[in-house]
BALOBA-1460 file (C-alpha; in Angstrom, 3 decimals):
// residues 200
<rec num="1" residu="x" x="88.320" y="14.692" z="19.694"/>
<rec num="2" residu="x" x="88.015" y="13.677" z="16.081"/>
<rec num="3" residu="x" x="87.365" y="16.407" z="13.631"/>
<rec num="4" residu="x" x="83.921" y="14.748" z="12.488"/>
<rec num="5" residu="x" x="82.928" y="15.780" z="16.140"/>
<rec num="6" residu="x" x="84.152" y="18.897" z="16.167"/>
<rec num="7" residu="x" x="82.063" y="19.390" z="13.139"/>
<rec num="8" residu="x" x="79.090" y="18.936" z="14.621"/>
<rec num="9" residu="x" x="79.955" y="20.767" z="17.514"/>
<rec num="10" residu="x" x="80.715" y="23.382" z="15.832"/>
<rec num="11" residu="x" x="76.716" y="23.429" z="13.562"/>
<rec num="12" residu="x" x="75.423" y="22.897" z="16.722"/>
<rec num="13" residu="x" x="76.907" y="26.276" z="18.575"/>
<rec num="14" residu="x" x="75.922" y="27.909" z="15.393"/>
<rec num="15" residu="x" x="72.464" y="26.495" z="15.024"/>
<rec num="16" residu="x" x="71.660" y="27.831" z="18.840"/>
<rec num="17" residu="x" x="73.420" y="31.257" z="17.484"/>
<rec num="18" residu="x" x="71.306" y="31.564" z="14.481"/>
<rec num="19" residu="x" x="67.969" y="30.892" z="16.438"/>
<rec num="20" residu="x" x="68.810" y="33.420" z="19.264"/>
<rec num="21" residu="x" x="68.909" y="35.926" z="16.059"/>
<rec num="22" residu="x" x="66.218" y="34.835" z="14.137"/>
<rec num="23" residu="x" x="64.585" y="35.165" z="17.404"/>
<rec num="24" residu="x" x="65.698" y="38.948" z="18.202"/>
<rec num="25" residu="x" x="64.458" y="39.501" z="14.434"/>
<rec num="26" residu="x" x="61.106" y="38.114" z="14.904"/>
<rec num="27" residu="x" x="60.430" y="40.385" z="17.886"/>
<rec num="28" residu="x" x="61.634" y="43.611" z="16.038"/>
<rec num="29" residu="x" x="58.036" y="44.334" z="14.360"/>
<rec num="30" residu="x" x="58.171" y="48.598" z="15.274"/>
<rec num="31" residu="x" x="59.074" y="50.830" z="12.498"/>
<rec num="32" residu="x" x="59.582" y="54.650" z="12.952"/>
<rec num="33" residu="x" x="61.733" y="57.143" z="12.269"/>
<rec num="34" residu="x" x="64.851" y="56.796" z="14.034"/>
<rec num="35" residu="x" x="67.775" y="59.098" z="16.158"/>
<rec num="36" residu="x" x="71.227" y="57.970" z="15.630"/>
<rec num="37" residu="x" x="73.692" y="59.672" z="17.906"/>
<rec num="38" residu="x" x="77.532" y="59.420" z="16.897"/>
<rec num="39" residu="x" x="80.071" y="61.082" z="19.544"/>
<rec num="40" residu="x" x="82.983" y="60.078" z="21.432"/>
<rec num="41" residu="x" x="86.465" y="61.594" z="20.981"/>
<rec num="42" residu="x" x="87.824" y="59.279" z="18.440"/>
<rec num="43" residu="x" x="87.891" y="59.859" z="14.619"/>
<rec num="44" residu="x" x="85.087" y="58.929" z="12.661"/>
<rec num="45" residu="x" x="82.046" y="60.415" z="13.897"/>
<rec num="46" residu="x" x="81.199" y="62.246" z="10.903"/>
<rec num="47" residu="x" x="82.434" y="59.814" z="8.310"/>
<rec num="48" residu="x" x="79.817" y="57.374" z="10.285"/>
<rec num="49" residu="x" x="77.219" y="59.661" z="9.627"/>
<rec num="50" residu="x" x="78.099" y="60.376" z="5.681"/>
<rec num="51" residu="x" x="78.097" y="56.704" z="5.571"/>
<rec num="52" residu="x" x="74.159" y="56.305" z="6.808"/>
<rec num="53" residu="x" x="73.807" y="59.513" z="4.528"/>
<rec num="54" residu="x" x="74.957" y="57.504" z="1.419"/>
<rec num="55" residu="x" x="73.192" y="54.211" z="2.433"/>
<rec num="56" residu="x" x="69.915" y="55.925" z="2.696"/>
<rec num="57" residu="x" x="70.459" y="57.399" z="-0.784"/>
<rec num="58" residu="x" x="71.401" y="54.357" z="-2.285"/>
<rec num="59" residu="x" x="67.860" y="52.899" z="-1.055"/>
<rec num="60" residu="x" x="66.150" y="56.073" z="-2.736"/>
<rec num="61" residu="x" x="65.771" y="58.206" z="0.760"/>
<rec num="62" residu="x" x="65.644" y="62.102" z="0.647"/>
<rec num="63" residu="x" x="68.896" y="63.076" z="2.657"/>
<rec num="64" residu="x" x="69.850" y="66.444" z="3.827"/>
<rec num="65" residu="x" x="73.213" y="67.781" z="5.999"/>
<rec num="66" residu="x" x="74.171" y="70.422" z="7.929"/>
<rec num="67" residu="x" x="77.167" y="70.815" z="8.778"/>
<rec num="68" residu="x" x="78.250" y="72.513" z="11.997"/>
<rec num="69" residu="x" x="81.814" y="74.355" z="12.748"/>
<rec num="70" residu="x" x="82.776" y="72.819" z="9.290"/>
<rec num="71" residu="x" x="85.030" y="75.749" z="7.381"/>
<rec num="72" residu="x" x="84.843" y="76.342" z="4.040"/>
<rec num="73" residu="x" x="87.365" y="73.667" z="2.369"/>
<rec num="74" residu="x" x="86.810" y="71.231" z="-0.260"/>
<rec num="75" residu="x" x="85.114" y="68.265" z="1.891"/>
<rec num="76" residu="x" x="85.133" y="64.823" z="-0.090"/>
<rec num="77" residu="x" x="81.679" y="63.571" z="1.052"/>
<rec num="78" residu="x" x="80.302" y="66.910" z="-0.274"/>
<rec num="79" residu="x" x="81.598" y="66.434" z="-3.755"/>
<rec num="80" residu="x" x="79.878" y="62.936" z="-3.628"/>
<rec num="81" residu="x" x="76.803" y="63.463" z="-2.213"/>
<rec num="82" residu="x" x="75.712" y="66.903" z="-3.677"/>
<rec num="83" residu="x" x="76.204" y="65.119" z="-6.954"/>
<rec num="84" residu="x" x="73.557" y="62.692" z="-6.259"/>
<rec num="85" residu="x" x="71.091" y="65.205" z="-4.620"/>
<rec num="86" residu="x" x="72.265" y="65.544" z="-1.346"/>
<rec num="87" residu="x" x="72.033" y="69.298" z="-0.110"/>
<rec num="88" residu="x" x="74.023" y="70.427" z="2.196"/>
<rec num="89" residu="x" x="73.610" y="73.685" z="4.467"/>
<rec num="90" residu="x" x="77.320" y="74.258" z="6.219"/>
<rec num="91" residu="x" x="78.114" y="76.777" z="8.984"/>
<rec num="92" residu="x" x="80.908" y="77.855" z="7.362"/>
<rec num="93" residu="x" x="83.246" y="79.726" z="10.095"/>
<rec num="94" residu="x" x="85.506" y="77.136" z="10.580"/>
<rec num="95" residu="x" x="86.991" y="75.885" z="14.133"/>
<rec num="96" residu="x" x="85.644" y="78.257" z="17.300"/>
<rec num="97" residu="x" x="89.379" y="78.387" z="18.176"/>
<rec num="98" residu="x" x="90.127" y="79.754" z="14.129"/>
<rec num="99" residu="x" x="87.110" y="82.837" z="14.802"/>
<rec num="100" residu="x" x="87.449" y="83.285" z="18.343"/>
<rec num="101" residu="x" x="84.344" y="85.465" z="18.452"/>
<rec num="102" residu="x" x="81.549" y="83.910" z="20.378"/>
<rec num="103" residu="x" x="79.195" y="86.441" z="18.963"/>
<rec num="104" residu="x" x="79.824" y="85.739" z="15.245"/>
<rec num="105" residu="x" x="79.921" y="81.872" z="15.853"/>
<rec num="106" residu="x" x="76.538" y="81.933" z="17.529"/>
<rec num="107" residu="x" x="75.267" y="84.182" z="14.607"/>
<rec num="108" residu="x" x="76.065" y="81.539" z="12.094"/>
<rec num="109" residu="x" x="75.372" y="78.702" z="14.071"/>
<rec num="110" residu="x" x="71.555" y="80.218" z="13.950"/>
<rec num="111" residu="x" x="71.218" y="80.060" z="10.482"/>
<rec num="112" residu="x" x="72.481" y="77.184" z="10.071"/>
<rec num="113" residu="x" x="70.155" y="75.527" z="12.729"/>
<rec num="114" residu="x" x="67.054" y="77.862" z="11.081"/>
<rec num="115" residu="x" x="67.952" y="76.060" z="8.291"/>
<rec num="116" residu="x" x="67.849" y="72.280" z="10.211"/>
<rec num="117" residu="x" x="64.722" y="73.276" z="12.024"/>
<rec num="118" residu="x" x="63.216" y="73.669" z="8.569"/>
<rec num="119" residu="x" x="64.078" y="70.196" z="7.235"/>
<rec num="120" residu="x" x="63.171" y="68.555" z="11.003"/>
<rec num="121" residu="x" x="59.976" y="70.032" z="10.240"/>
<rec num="122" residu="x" x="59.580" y="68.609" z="6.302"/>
<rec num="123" residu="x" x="58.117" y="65.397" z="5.756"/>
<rec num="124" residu="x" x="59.736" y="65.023" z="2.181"/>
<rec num="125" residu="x" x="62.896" y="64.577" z="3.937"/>
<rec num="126" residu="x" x="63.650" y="60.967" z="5.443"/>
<rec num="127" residu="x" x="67.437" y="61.683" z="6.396"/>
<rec num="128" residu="x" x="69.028" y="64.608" z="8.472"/>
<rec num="129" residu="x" x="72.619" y="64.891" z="9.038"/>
<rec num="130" residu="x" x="73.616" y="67.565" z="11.987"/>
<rec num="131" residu="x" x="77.520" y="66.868" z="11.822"/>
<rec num="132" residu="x" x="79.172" y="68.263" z="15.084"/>
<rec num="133" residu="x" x="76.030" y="69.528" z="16.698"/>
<rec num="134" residu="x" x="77.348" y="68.277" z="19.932"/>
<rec num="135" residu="x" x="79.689" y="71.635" z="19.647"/>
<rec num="136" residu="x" x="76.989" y="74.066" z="19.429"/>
<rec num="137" residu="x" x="74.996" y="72.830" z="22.095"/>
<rec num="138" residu="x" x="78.234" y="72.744" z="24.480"/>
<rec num="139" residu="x" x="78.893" y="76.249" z="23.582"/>
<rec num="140" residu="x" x="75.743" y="77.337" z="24.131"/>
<rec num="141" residu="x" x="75.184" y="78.462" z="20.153"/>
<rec num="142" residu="x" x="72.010" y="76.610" z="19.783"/>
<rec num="143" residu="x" x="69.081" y="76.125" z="23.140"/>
<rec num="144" residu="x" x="69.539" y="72.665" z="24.122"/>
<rec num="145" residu="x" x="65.494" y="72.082" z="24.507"/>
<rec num="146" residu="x" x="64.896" y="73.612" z="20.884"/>
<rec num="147" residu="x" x="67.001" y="70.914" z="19.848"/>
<rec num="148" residu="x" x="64.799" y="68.275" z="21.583"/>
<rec num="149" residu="x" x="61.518" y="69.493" z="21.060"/>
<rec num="150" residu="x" x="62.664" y="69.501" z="17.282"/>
<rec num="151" residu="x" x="63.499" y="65.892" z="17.260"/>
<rec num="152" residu="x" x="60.187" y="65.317" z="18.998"/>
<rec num="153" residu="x" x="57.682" y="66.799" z="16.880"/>
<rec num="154" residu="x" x="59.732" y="65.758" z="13.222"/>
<rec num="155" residu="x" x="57.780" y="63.339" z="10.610"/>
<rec num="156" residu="x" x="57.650" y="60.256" z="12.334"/>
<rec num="157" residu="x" x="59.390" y="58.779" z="9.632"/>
<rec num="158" residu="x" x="62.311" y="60.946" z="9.753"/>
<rec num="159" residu="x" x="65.842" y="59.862" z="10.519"/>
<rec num="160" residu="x" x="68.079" y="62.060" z="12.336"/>
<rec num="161" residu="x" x="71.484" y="61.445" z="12.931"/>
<rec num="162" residu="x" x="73.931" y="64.116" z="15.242"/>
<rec num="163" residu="x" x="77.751" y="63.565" z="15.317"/>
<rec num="164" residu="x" x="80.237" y="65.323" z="17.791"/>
<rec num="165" residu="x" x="82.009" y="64.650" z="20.836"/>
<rec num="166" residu="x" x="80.459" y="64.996" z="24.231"/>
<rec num="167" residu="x" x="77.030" y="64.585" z="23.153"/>
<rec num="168" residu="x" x="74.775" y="66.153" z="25.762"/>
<rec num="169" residu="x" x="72.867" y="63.407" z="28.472"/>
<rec num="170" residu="x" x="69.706" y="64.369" z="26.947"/>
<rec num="171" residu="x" x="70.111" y="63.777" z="23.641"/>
<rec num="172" residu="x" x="71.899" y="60.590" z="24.461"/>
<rec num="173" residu="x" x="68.693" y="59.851" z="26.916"/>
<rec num="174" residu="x" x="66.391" y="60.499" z="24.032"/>
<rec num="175" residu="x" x="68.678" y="58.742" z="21.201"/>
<rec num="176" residu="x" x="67.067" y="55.137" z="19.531"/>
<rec num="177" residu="x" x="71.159" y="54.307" z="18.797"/>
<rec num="178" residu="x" x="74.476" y="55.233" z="19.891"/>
<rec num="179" residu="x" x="77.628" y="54.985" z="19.370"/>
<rec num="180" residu="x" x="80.528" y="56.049" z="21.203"/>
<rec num="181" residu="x" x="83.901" y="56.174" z="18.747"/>
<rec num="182" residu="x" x="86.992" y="55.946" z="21.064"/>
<rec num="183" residu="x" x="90.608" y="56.692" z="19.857"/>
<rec num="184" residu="x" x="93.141" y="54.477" z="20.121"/>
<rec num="185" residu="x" x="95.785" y="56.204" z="17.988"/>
<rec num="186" residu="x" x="95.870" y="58.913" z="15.950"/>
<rec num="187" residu="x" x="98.579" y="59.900" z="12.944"/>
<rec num="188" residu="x" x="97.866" y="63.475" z="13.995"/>
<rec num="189" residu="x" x="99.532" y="62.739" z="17.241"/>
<rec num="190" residu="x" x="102.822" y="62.102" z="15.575"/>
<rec num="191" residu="x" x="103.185" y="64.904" z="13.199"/>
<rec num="192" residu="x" x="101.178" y="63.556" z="10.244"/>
<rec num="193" residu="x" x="99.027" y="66.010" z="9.027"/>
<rec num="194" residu="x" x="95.695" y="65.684" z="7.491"/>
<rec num="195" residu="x" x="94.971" y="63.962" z="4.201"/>
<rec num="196" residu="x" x="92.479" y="64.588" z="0.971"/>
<rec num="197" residu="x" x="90.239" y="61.632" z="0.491"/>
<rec num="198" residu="x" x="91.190" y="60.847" z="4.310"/>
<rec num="199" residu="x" x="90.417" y="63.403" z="6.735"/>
<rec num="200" residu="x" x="88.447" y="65.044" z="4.730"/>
């Protein structure tokens, strides 16, 4: 086979690809406010979610995060995203395994989800970030259903992303996107420990 006929082959293949798409984007005419679920065991999850966080700034969105089982160290997307009006409500007990005390950890998981249940119920915000909520609802910290009637009755325009591993069925069930992040290898496996501007 010639290489002129491989050519055409080829814009041929790519001419069927491009109106299967064109297609799939003709047909996508809803617009509403979405939920993004991020979980899986692999590292990522809440660098995903900072991503959407920035991308939705960068387009002039209102974005808010709170942060779940996050301690109280420096965290890189903070520094970046507070400084272009991001706010950013953060648990601050660290690891359950670090506190070990269910009763404190459910305490502050509260207020921090007081304080998401206020911004699920603002229609000036168009972004919320609830990094590792998958944790708290596992635990038990934060009333599974609470969560979901939240997401039900937000803004309709709002976006909500949750991060975390072993998102619950429900949420998954009631999710517009998700993604599961799998881990292949990890540095932390062999001895490497965590890195500024990397892990965190």
């Amino acid at each position: 086979m010639n290489d002129k006929i491989k050519d055409e082959r080829h814009k041929e293949r790519q001419q069927r690809l491009k109106e299967k798409v064109d297609q799939r984007v003709a047909n996508a005419t809803k617009e509403k406010g979405l939920l993004l679920v991020i979980t899986g065991n692999g590292k990522g999850k809440s660098t995903s979610g900072f991503g959407t966080v920035a991308r939705a700034v960068g387009h002039g969105l209102t974005a808010h995060v709170v942060q779940f089982i996050k301690g109280s160290w420096e965290c890189g997307e903070r520094n970046l995203l507070e400084s272009h009006g991001v706010n950013f409500s953060v648990m601050a007990t660290g690891f359950t395994w670090d506190t070990q005390n269910k009763e404190s950890d459910t305490a502050a998981a509260q207020i921090a989800w007081t304080d998401a249940k206020k911004l699920l119920n603002d229609d000036k915000t168009d972004v919320v970030l609830l990094d590792e909520l998958t944790y708290m609802v596992t635990y038990g910290y934060i009333d599974l259903e609470d969560v979901i009637t939240c997401i039900n009755n937000r803004p309709k325009h709002q976006h909500v992303i949750i991060t975390g591993r072993a998102c619950h069925r429900k949420l998954i069930e009631l999710a517009d996107t998700v993604s599961e992040v799998q881990s292949i290898k990890h540095a932390f496996d062999n001895g490497i420990k965590a890195q500024a501007g990397i892990d965190w």
